[in-house]
N, CA, C and O atoms as CSV, one atom per row, in Angstrom:
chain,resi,resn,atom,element,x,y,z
A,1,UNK,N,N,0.853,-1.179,0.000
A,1,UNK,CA,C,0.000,0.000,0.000
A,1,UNK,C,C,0.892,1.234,0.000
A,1,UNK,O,O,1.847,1.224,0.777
A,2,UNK,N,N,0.665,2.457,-0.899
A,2,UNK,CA,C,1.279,3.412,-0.979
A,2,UNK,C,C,0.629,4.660,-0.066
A,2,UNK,O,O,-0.532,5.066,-0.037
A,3,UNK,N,N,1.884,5.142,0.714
A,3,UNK,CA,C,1.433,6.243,2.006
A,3,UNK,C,C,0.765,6.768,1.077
A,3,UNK,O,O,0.908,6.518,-0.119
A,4,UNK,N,N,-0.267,7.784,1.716
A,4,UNK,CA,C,-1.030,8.781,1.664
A,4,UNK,C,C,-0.124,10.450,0.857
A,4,UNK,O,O,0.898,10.908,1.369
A,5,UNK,N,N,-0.727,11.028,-0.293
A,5,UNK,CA,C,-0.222,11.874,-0.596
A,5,UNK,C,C,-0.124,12.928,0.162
A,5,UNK,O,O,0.842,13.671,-0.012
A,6,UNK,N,N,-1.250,13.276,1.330
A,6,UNK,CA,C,-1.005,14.222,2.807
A,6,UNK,C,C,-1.208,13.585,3.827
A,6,UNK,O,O,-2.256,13.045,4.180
A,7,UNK,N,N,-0.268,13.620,4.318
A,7,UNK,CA,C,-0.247,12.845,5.618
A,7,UNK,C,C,-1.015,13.509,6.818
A,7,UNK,O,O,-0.865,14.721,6.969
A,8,UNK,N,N,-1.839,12.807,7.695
A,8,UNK,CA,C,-2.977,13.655,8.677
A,8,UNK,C,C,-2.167,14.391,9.539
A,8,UNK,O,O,-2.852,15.016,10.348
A,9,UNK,N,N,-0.423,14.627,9.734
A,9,UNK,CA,C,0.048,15.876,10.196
A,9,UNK,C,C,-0.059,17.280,8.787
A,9,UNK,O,O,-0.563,18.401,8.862
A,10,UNK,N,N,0.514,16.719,7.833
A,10,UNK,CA,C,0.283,18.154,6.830
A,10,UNK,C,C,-0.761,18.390,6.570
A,10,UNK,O,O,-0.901,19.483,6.022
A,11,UNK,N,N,-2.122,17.502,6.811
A,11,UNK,CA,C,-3.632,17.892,6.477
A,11,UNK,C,C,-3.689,19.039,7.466
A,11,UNK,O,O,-3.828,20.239,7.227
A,12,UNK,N,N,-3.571,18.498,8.473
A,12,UNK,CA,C,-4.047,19.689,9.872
A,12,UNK,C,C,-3.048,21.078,9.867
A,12,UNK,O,O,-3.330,22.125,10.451
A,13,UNK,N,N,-1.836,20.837,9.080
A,13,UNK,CA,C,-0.764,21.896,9.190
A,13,UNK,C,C,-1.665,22.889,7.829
A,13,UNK,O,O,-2.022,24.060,7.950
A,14,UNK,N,N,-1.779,22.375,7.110
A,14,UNK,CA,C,-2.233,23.079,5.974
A,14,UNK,C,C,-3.554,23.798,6.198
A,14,UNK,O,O,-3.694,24.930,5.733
A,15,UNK,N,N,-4.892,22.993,7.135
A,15,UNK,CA,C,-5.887,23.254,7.780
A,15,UNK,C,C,-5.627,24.667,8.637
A,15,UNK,O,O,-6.324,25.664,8.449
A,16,UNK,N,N,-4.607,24.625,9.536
A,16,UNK,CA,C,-3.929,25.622,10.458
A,16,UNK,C,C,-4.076,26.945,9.518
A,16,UNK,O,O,-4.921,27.837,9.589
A,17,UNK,N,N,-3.147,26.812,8.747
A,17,UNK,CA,C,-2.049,27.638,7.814
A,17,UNK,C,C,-3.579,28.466,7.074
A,17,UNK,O,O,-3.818,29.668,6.957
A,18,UNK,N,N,-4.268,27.464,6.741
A,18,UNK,CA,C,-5.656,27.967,5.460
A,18,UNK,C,C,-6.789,29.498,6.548
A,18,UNK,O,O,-7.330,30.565,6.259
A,19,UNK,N,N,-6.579,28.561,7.922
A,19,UNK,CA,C,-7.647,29.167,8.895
A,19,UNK,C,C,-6.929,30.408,9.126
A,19,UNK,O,O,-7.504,31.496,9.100
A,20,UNK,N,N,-5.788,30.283,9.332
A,20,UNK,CA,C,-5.148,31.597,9.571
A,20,UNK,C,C,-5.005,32.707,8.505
A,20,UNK,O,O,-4.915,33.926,8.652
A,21,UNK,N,N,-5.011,31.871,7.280
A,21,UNK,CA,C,-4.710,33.120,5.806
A,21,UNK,C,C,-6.252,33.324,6.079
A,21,UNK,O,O,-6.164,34.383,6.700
A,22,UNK,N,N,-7.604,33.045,6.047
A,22,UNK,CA,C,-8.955,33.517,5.902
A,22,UNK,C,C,-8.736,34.443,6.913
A,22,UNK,O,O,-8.953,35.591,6.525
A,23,UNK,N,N,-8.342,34.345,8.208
A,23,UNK,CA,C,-8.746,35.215,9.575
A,23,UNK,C,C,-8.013,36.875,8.998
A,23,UNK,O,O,-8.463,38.019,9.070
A,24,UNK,N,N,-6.676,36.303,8.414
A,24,UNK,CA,C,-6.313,37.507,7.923
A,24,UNK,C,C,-6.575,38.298,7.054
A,24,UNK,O,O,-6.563,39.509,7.272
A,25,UNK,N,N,-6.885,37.746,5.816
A,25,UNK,CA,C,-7.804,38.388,4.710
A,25,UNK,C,C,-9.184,38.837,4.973
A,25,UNK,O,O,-9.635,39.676,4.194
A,26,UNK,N,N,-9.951,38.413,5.963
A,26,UNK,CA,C,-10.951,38.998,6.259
A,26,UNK,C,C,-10.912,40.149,7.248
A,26,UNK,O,O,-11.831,40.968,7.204
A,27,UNK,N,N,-9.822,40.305,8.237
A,27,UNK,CA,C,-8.700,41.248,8.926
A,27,UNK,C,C,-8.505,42.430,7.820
A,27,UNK,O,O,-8.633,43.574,8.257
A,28,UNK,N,N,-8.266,42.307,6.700
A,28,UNK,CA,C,-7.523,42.768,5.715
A,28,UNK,C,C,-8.710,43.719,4.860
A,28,UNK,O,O,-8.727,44.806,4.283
A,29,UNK,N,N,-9.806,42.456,5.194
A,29,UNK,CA,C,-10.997,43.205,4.295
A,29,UNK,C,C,-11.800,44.167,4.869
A,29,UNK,O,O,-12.241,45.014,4.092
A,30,UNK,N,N,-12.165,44.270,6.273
A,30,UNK,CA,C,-12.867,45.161,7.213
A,30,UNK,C,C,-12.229,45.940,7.113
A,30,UNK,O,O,-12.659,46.912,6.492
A,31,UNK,N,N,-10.456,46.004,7.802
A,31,UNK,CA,C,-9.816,47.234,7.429
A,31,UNK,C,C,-9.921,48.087,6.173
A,31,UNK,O,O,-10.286,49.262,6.196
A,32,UNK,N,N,-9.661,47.584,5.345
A,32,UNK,CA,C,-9.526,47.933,3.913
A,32,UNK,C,C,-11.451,49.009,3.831
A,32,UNK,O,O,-11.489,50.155,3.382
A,33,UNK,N,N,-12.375,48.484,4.206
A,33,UNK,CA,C,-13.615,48.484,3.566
A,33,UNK,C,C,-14.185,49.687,4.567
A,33,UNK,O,O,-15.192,50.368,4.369
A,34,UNK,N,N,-13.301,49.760,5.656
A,34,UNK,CA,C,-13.775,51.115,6.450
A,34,UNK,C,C,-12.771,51.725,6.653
A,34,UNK,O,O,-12.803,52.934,6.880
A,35,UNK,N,N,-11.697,51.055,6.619
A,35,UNK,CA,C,-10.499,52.710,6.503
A,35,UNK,C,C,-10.180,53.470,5.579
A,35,UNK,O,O,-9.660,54.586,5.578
A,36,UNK,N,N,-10.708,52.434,4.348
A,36,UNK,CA,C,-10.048,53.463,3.011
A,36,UNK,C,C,-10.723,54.231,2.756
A,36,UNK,O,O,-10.227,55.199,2.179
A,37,UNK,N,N,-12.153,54.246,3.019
A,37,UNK,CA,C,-13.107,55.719,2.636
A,37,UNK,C,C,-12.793,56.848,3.390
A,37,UNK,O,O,-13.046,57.986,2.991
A,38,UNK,N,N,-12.119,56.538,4.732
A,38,UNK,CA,C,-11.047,57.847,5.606
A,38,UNK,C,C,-10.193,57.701,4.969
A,38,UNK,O,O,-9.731,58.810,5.237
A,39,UNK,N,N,-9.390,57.250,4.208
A,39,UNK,CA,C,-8.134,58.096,3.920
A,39,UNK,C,C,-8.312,58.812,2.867
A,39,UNK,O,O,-7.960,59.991,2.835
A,40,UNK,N,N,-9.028,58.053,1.601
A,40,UNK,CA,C,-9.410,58.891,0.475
A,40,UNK,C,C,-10.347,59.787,0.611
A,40,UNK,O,O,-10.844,60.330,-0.375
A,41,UNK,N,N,-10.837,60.154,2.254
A,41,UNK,CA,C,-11.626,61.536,2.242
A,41,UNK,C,C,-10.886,62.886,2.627
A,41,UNK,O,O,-11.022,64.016,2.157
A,42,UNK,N,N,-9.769,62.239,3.989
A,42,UNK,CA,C,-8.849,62.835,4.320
A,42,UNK,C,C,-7.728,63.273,3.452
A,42,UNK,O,O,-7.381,64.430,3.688
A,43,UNK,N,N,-7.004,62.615,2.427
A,43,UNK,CA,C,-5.995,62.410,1.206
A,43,UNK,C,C,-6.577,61.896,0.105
A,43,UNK,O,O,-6.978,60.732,0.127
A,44,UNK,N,N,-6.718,62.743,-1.099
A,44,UNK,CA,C,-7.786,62.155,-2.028
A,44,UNK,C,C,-6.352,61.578,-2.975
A,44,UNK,O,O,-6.564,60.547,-3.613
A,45,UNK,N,N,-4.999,62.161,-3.083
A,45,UNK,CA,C,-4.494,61.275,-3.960
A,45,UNK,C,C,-3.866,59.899,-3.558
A,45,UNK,O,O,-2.857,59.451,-4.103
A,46,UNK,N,N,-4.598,59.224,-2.487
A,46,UNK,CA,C,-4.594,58.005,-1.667
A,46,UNK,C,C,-5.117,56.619,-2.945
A,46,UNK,O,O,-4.701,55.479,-3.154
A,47,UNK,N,N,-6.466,57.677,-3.706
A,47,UNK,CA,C,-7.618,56.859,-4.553
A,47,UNK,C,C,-6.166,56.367,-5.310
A,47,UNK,O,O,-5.023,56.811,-5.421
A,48,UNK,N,N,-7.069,54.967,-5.837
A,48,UNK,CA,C,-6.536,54.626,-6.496
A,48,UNK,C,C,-7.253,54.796,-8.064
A,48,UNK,O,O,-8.462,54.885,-8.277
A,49,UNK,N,N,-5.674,54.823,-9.536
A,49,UNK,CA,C,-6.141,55.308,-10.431
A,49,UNK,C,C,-6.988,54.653,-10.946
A,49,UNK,O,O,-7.965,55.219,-11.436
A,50,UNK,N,N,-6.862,53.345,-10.981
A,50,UNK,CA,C,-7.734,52.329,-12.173
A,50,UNK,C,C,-8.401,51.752,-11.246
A,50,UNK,O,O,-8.201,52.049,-10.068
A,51,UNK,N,N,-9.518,50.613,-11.698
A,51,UNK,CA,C,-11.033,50.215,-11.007
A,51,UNK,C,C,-10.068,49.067,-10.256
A,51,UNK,O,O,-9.116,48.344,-10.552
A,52,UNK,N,N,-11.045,49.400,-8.921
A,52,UNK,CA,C,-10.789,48.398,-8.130
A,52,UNK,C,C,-11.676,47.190,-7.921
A,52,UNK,O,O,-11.674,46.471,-6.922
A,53,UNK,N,N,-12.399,47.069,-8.948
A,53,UNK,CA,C,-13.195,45.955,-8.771
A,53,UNK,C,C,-12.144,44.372,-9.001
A,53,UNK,O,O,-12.245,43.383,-8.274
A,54,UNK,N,N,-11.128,44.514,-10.259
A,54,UNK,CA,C,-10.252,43.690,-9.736
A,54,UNK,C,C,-9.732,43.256,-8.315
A,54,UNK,O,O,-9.918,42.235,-7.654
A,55,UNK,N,N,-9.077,44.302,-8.109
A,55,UNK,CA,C,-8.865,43.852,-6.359
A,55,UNK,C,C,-10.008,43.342,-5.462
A,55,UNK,O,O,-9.907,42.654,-4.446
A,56,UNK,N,N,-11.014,43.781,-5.998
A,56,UNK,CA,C,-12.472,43.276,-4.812
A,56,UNK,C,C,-12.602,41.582,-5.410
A,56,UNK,O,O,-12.879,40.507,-4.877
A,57,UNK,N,N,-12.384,41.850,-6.246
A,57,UNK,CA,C,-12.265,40.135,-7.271
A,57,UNK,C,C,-11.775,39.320,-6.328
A,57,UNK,O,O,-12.296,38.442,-5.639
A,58,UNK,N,N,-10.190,39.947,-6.443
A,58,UNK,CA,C,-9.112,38.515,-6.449
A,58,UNK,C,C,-9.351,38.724,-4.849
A,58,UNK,O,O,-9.023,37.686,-4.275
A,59,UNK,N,N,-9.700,39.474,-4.159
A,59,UNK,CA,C,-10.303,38.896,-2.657
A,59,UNK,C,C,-11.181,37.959,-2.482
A,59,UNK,O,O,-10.847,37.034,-1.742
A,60,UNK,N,N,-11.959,37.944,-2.841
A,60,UNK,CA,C,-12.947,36.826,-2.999
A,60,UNK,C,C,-12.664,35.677,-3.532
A,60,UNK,O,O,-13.373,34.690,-3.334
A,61,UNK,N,N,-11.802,35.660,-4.133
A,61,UNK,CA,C,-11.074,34.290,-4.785
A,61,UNK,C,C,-10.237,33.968,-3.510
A,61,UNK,O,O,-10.337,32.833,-3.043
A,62,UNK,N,N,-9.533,34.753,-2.994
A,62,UNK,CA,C,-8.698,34.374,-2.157
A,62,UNK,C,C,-9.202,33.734,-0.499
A,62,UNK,O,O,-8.761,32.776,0.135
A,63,UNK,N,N,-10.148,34.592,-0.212
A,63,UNK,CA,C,-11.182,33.913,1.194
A,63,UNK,C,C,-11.757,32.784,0.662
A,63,UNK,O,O,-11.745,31.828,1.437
A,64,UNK,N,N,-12.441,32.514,-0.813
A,64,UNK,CA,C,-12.672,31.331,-0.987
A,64,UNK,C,C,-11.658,30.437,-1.296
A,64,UNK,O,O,-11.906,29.331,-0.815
A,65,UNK,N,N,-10.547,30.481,-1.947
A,65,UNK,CA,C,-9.346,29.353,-1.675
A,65,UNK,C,C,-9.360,29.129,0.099
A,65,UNK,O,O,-9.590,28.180,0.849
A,66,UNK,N,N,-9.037,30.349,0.241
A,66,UNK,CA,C,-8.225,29.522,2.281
A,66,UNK,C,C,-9.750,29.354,2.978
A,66,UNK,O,O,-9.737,29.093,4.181
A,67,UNK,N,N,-11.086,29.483,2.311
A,67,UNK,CA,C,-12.408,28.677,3.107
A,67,UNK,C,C,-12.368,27.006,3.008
A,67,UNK,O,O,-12.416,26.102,3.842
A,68,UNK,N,N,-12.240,27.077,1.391
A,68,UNK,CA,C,-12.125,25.438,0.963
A,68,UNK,C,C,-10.796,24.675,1.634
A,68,UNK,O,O,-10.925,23.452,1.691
A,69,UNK,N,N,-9.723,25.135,2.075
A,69,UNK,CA,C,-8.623,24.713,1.816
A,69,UNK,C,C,-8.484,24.209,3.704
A,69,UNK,O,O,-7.795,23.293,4.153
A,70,UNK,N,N,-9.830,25.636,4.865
A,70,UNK,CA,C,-9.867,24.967,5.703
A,70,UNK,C,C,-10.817,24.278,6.365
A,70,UNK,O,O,-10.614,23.406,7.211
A,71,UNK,N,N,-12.404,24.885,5.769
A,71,UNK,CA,C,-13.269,24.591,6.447
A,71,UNK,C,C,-13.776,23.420,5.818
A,71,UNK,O,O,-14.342,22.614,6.556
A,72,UNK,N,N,-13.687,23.152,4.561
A,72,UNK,CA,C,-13.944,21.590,3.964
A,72,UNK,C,C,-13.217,20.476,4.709
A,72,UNK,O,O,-13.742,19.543,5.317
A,73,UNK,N,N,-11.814,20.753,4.545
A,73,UNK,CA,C,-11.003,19.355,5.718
A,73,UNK,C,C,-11.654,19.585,7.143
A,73,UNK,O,O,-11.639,18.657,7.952
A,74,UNK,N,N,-12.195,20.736,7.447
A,74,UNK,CA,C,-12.575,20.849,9.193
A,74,UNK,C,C,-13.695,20.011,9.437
A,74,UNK,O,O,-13.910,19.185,10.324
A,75,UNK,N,N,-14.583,20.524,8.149
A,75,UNK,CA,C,-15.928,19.953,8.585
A,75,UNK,C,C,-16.271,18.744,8.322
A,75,UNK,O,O,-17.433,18.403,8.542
A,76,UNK,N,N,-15.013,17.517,7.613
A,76,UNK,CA,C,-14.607,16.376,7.548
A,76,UNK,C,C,-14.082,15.592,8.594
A,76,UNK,O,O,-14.046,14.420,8.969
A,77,UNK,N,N,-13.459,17.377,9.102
A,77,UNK,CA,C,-12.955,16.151,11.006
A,77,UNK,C,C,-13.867,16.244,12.335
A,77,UNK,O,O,-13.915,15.366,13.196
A,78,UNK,N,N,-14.685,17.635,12.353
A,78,UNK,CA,C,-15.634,17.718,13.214
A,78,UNK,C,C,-17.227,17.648,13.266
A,78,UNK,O,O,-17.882,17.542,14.302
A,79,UNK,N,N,-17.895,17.749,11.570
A,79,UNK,CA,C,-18.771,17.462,11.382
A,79,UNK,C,C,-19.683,18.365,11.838
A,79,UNK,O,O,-20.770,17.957,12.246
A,80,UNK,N,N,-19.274,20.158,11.835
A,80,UNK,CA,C,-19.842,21.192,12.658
A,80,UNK,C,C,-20.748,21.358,11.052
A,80,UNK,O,O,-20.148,21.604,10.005
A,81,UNK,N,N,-22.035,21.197,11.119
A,81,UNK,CA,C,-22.579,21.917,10.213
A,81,UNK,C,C,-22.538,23.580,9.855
A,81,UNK,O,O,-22.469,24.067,8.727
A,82,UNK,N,N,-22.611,24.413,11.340
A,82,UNK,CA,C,-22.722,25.259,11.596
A,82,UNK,C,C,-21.920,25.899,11.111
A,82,UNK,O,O,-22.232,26.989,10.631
A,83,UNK,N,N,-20.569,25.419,11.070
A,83,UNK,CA,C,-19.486,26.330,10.806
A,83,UNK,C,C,-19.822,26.363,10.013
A,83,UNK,O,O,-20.599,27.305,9.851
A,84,UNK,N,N,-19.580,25.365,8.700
A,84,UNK,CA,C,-19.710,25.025,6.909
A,84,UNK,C,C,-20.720,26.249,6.601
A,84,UNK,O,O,-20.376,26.982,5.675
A,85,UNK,N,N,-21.794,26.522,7.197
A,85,UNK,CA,C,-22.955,26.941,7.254
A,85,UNK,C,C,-22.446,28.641,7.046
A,85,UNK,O,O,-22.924,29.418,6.220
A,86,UNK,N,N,-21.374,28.938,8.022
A,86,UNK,CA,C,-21.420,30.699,8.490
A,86,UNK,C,C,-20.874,30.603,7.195
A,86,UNK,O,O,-21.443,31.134,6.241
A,87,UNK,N,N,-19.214,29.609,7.002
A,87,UNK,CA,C,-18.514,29.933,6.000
A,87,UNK,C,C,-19.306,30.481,4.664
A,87,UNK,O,O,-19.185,31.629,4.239
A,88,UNK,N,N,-20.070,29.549,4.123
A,88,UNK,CA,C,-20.874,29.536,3.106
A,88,UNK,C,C,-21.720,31.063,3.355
A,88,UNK,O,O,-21.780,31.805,2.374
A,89,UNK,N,N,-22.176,31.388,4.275
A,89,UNK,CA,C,-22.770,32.628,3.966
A,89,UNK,C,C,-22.604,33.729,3.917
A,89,UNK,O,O,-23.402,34.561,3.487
A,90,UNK,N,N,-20.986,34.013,4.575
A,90,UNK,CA,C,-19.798,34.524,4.823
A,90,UNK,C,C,-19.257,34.844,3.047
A,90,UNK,O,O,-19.180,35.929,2.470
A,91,UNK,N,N,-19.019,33.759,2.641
A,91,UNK,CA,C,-18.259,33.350,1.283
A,91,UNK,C,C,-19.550,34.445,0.185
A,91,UNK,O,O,-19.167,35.437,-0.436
A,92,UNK,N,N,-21.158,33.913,0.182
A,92,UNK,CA,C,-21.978,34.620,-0.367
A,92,UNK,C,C,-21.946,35.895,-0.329
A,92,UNK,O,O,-22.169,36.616,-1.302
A,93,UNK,N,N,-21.568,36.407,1.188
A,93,UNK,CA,C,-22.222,37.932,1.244
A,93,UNK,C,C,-20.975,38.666,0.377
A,93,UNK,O,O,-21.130,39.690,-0.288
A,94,UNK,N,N,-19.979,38.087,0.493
A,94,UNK,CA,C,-19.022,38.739,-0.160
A,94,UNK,C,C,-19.157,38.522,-1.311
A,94,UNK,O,O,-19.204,39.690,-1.697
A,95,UNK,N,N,-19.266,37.897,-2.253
A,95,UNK,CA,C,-19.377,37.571,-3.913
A,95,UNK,C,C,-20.683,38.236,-3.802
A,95,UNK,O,O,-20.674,39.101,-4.678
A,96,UNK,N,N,-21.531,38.264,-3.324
A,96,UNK,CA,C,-22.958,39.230,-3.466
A,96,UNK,C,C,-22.301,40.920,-3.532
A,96,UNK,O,O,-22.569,41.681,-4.461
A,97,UNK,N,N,-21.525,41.249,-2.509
A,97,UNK,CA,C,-21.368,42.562,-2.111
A,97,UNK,C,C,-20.808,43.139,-3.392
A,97,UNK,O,O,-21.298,44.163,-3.868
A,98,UNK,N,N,-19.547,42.356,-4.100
A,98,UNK,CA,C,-18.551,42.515,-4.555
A,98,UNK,C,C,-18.953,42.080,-6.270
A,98,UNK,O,O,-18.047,42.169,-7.098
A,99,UNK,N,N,-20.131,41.688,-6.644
A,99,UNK,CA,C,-19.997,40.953,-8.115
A,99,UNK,C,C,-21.691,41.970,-7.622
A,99,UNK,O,O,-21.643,43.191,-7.764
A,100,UNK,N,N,-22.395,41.630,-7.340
A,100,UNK,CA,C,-23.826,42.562,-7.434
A,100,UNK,C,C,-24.603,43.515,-6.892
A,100,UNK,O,O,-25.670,43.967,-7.309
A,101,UNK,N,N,-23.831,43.854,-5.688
A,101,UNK,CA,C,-24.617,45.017,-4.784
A,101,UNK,C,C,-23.684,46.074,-5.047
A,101,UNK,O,O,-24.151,47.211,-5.095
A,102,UNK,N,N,-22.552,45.927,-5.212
A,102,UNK,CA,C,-21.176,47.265,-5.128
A,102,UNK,C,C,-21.905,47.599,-6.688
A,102,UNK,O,O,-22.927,48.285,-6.679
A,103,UNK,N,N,-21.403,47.140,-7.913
A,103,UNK,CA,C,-22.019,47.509,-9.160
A,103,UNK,C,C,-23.734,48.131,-9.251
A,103,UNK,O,O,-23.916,49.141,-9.931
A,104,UNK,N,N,-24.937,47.474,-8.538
A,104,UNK,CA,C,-26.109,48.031,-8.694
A,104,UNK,C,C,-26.231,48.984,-7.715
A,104,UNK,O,O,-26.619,50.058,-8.173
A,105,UNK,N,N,-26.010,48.978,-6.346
A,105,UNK,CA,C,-26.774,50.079,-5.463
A,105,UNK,C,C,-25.110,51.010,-4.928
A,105,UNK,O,O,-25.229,52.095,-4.360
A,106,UNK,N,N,-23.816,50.478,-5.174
A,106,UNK,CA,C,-23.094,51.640,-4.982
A,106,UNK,C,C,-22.005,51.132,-3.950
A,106,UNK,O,O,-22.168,50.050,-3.386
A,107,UNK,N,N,-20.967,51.869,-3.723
A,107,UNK,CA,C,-20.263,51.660,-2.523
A,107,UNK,C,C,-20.418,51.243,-1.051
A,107,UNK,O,O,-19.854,50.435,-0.313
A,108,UNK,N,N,-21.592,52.285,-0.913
A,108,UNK,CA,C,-22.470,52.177,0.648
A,108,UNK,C,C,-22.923,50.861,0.971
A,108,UNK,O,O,-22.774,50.364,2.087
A,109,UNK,N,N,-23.331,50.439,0.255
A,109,UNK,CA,C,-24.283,48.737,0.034
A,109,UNK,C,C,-23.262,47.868,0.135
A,109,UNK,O,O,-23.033,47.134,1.097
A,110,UNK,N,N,-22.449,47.984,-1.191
A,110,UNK,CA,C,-20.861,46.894,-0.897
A,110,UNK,C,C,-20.293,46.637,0.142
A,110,UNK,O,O,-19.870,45.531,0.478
A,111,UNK,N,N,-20.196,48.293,1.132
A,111,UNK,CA,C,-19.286,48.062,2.432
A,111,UNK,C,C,-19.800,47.136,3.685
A,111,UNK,O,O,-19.205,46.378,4.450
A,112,UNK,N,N,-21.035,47.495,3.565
A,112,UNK,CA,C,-22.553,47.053,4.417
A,112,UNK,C,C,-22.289,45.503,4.417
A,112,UNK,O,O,-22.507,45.051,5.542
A,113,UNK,N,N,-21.832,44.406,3.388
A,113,UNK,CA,C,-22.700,43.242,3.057
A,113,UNK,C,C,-21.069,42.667,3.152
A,113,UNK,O,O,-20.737,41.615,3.697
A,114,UNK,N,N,-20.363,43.421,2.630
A,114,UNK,CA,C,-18.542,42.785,2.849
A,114,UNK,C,C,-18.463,42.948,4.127
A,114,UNK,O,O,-18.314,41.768,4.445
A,115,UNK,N,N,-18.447,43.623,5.277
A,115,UNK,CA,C,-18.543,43.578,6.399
A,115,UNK,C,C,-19.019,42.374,7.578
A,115,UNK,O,O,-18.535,41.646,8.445
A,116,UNK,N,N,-20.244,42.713,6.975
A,116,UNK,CA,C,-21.302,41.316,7.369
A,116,UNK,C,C,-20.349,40.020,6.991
A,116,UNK,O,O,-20.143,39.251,7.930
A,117,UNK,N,N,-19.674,39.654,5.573
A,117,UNK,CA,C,-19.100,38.749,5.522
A,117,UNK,C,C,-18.140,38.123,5.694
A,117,UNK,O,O,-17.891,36.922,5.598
A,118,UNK,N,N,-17.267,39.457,6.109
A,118,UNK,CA,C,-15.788,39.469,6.608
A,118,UNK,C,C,-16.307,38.665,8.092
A,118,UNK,O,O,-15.800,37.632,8.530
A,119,UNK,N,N,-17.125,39.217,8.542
A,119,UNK,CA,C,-17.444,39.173,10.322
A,119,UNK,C,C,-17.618,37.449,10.123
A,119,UNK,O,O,-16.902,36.543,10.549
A,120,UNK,N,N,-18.649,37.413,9.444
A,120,UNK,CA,C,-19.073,35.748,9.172
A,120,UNK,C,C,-18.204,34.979,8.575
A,120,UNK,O,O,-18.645,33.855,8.819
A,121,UNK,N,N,-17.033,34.817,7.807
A,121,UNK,CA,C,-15.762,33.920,7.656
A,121,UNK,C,C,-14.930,34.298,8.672
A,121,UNK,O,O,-14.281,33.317,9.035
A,122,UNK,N,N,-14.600,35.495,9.426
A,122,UNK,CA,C,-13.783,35.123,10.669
A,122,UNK,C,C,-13.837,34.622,11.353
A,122,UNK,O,O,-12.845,34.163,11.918
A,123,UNK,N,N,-15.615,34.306,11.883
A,123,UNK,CA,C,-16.111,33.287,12.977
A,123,UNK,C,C,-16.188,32.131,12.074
A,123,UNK,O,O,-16.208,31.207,12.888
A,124,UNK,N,N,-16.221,31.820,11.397
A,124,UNK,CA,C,-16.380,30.238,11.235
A,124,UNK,C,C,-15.005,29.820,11.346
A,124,UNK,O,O,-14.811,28.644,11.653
A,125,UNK,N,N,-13.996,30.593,11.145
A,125,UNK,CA,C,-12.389,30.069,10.972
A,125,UNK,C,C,-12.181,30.268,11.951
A,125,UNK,O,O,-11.988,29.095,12.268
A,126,UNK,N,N,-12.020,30.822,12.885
A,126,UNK,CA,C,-12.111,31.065,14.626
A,126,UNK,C,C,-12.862,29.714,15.224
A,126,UNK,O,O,-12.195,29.068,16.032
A,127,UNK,N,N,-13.908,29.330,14.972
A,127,UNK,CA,C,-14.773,27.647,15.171
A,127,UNK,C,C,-14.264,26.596,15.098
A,127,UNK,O,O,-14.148,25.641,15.866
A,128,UNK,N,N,-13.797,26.931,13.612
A,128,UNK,CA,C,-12.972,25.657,13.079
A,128,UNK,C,C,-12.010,25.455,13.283
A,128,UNK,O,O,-11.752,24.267,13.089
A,129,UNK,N,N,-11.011,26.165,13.697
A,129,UNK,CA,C,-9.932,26.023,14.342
A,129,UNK,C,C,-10.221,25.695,15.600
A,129,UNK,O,O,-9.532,24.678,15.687
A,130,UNK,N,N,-10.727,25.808,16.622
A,130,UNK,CA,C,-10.762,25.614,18.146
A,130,UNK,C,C,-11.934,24.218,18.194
A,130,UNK,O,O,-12.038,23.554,19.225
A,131,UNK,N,N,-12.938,23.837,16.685
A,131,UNK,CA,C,-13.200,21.941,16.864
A,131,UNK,C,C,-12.386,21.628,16.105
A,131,UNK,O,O,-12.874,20.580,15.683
A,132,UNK,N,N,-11.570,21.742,15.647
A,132,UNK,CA,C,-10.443,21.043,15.049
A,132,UNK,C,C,-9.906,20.451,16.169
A,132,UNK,O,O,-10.013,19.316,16.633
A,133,UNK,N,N,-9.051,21.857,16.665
A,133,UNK,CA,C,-8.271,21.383,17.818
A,133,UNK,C,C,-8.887,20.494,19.137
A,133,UNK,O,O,-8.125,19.687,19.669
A,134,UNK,N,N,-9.989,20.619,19.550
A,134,UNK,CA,C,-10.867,19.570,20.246
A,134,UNK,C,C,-10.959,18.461,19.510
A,134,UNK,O,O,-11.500,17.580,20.179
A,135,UNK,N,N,-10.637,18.051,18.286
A,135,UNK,CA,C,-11.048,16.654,17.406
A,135,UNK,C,C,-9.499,15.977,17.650
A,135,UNK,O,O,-9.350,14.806,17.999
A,136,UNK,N,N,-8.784,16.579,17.494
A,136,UNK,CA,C,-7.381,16.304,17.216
A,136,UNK,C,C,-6.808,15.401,18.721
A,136,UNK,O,O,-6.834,16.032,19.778
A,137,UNK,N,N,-6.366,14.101,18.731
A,137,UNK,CA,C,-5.927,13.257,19.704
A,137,UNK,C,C,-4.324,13.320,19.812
A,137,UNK,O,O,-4.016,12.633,18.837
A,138,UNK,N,N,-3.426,13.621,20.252
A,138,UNK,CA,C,-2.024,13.154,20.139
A,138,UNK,C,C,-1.249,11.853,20.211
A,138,UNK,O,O,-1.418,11.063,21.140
A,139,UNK,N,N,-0.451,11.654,19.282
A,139,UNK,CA,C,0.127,10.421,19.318
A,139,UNK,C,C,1.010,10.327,19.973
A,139,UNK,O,O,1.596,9.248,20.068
């Protein structure tokens, strides 16, 4: 029989590593989503020149890589519906905020619903990390 291509220490290291890049990018996104309208009110040549809807993009790509990367293996080891649950609505409000509310009703709306979702993938990765670590036995 041939070992395992991740071994259940690099599953959980990678699990770790995934929970921690979401906590930060969503860290990254609150900041970003209420400080930058102070600086570019305070310092307007702060704005940036070209559309930032790219950048609102590849965020959302990126909370959804480190969601899948921790809360799928989590909710394989603890079986928290709940978490899977915030993640997922967490993951929505942001692709909602960022692909259909920022474009139809405006900035104000975007910040409103990215917020909400930042808040809701930090707690599920905050969850999942602490039933992880309750699932986890030492050898």
């Amino acid at each position: 029989m041939s070992p395992p291509l991740i071994s259940t220490f690099g599953l959980r290291a990678l699990r770790h590593v995934a929970d921690s890049a979401g906590m930060l990018a969503s860290g990254l996104c609150l900041l970003h989503c209420l400080a930058f309208p102070v600086l570019i009110a305070l310092f307007p040549f702060v704005a940036p020149a070209g559309d930032s809807e790219i950048f609102h993009g590849a965020m959302v790509g990126l909370a959804l890589v480190a969601a899948l990367l921790a809360l799928a293996p989590g909710y394989l080891t603890h079986r928290r519906a709940v978490i899977a649950a915030m993640g997922i609505a967490g993951l929505a409000c942001l692709a909602g905020a960022v692909f259909v509310l920022g474009p139809r009703y405006g900035e104000a709306a975007e910040t409103m619903l990215t917020v909400a979702g930042a808040v809701l993938l930090t707690l599920a990765h905050l969850r999942n990390r602490a039933c992880c670590r309750a699932c986890v036995t030492p050898r």
